[in-house]
Structures are given as C-alpha cells and as structure tokens.
N, C-alpha and C positions, 0 to 999 in steps of 0.2 A: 504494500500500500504506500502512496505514495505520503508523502509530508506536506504543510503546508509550507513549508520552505522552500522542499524542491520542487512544488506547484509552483511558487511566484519566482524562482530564480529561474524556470524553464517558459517562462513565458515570453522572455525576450532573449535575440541572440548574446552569447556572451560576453561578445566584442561590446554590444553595447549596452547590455546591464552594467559590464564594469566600467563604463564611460558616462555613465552617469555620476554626476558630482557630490558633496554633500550636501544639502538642502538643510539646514539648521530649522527653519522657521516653514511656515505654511506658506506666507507670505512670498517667500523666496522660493518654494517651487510653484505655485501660480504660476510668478514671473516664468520661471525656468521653462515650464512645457506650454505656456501661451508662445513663446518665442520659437521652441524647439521642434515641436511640433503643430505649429500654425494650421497647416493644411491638412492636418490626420481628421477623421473625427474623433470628436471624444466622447461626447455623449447621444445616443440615438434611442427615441419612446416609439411608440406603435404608428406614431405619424413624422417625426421630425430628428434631422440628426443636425448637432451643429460640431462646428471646427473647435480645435485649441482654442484654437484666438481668439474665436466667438466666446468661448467658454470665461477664457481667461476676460474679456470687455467686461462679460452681466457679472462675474465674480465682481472685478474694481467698481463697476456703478453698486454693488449691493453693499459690497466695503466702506465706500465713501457713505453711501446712506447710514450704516448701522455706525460709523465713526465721529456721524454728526447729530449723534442722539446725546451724547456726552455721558458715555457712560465710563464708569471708572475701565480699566481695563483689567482683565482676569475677570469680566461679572458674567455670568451664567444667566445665555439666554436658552430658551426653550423653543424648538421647532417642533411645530404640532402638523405633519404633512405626511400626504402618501409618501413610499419611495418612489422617488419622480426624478425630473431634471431639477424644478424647482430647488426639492428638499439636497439635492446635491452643490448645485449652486449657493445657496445659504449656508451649508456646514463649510464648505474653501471661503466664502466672505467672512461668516462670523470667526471661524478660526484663524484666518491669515491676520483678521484685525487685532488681534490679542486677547478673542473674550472665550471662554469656553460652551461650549453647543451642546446639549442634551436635546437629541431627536427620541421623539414620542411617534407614536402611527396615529395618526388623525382621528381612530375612532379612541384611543385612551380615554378614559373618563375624567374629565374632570373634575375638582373637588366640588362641593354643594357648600357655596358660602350662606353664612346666615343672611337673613334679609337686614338692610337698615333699620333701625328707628325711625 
C-alpha cells in the first residue's frame, strides 16, 4: 500500500518536485505558483476551470478585502461553504493574510443564540 508520502512525492516528476523552492508562508507560495504556473489550470467545478493566475488575482482581491477589515492578525475566521472553488479560494486568502481559517461544511449547525431583551 502505498503512503501518503509516496502518493504526493509521485505526483510530480522529480526533477521538478525537487525544484521547487521553500515557501515559508502561504503568502509566498500564492505568489510562487500564480507566476509558475500561470497557464496550468488549477482549479476546475462541474462547469468552470480557471488558471494559476486567475487563481492566484481572486486569492489577492479576497486578501486585500479580509486585510481591510482590520482585524488583529493570527484571528480565527470561520468558513461556512461547500467544498467549492469558493471555499478554496478563501482558505489561500484568509491564510496567506496571516489569520487562521476553520472550514465548516455549510450545512454544520449553528449554535441557537438566546433571543434579546
């Protein structure tokens, strides 16, 4: 049986798994594969596939947006979405900003707050 190791190191040739660089941050591989691979697709749903570079633009537009809520950074946002493009796109935004992402599946229940006074 295979490992989930030699699953993800037999996925790409090895000339260019080892050519790939370190990536410290979320941030910096965004960067890394919207440049690298621009023209590949990355993500494709039952209707739509877009590029790297598409990927990596809606990543930076949703970065910028979640960056200019002003929240402290390292705060715990919550995604409540199918597994989608969407919910894929918002975990590389919310993480490459420096906040941490807790993905939920849409139908999770949410809590029952009391009512007002």
């Amino acid at each position: 049986m295979m490992t989930n190791t030699e699953y993800f190191h037999n996925m790409l040739p090895r000339e260019e798994f080892e050519s790939i660089p370190y990536l410290p941050t979320m941030g910096q591989f965004v960067d890394w594969f919207t440049k690298q691979y621009a023209s590949n697709p990355a993500l494709s749903d039952q209707t739509n596939t877009i590029s790297y570079e598409e990927l990596g633009h809606r990543v930076a537009r949703r970065r910028a947006f979640i960056n200019g809520l002003g929240l402290p950074k390292g705060s715990h946002i919550a995604v409540f979405d199918r597994n989608s493009q969407n919910a894929i796109e918002l975990f590389l935004a919310i993480t490459s900003a420096g906040y941490v992402v807790m993905n939920y599946l849409h139908s999770f229940p949410l809590p029952q707050w009391p009512a007002a006074a």
